[in-house]
C-alpha positions in Angstrom: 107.8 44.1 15.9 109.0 42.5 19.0 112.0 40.3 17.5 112.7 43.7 15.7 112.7 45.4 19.1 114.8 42.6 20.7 117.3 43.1 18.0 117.5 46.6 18.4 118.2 46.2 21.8 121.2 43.5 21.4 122.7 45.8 19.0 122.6 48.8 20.9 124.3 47.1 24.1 127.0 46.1 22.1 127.4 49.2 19.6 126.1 52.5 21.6 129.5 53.6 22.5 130.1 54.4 19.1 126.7 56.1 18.6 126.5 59.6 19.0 125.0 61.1 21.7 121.5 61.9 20.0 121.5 58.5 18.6 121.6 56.5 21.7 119.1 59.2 23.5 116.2 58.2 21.0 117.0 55.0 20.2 117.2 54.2 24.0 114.0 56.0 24.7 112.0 54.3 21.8 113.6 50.8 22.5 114.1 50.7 26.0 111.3 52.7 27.4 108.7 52.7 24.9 108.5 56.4 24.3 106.0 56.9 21.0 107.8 59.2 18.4 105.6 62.1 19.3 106.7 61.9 23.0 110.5 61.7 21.9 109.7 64.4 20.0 108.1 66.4 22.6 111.2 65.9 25.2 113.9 67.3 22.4 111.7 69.9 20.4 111.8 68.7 17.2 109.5 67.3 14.6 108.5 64.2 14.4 109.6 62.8 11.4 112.7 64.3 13.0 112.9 61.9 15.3 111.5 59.1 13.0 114.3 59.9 10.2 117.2 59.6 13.1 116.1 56.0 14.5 115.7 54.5 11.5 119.1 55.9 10.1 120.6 54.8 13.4 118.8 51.5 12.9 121.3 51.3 9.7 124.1 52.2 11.6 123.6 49.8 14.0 123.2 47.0 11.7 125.9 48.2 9.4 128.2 47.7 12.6 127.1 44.4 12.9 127.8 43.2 9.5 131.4 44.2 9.6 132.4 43.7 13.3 129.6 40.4 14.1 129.7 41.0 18.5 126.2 40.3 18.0 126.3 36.8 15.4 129.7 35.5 17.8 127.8 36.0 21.2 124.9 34.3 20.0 127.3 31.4 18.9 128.9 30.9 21.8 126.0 31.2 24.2 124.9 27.7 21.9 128.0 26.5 22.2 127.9 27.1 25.9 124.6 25.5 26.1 125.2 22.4 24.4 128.1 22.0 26.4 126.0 21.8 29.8 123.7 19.3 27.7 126.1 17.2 26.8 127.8 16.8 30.0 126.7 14.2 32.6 125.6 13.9 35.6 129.3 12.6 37.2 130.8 15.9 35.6 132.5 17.9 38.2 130.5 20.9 39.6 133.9 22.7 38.5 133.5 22.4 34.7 129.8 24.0 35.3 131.2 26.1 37.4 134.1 27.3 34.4 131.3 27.3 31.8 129.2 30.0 34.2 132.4 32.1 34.8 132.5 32.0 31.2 129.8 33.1 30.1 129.6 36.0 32.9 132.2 37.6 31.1 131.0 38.2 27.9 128.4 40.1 30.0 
């Protein structure tokens, strides 16, 4: 459940803009702050299976997304590629290469 839940979460920070405004509400609340489906269901009056039905179809969407556009799978490869670059350099490497690599990866954040 938690590698589901960490997945969830990497989606939605790339995809929630094109999530409607529903969507990102309960997926936020059941990902991000743990609500239970009852208490979701308690905040927007509505059944829950309502709110059951809506995550996991937004769940689809979100993974739909990710099969066609891939932020997700490209991040992921880069961060490795990031990461094996700091392994591989030395400890004569210029604190400015380390320096590129973090400015780098700040702004894919």
């Amino acid at each position: 459940m938690l590698e589901k839940t960490m997945r969830m979460n990497a989606l939605f920070d790339f995809y929630h803009p094109l999530l409607t405004e529903k969507q990102r509400n309960y997926l936020h609340l059941y990902y991000y702050d743990d609500y239970s489906l009852g208490e979701i269901s308690e905040n927007f009056n509505v059944s829950r299976q309502a709110v059951y039905d809506n995550i996991r179809r937004s769940e689809q969407v979100l993974e739909e997304y990710e099969a066609k556009l891939r932020l997700d799978e490209r991040y992921r490869q880069r961060q490795q590629l990031y990461q094996k670059l700091r392994e591989e350099a030395d400890a004569s490497t210029s604190p400015a290469f380390f320096s590129i690599i973090d400015a780098l990866e700040r702004s894919e954040e």
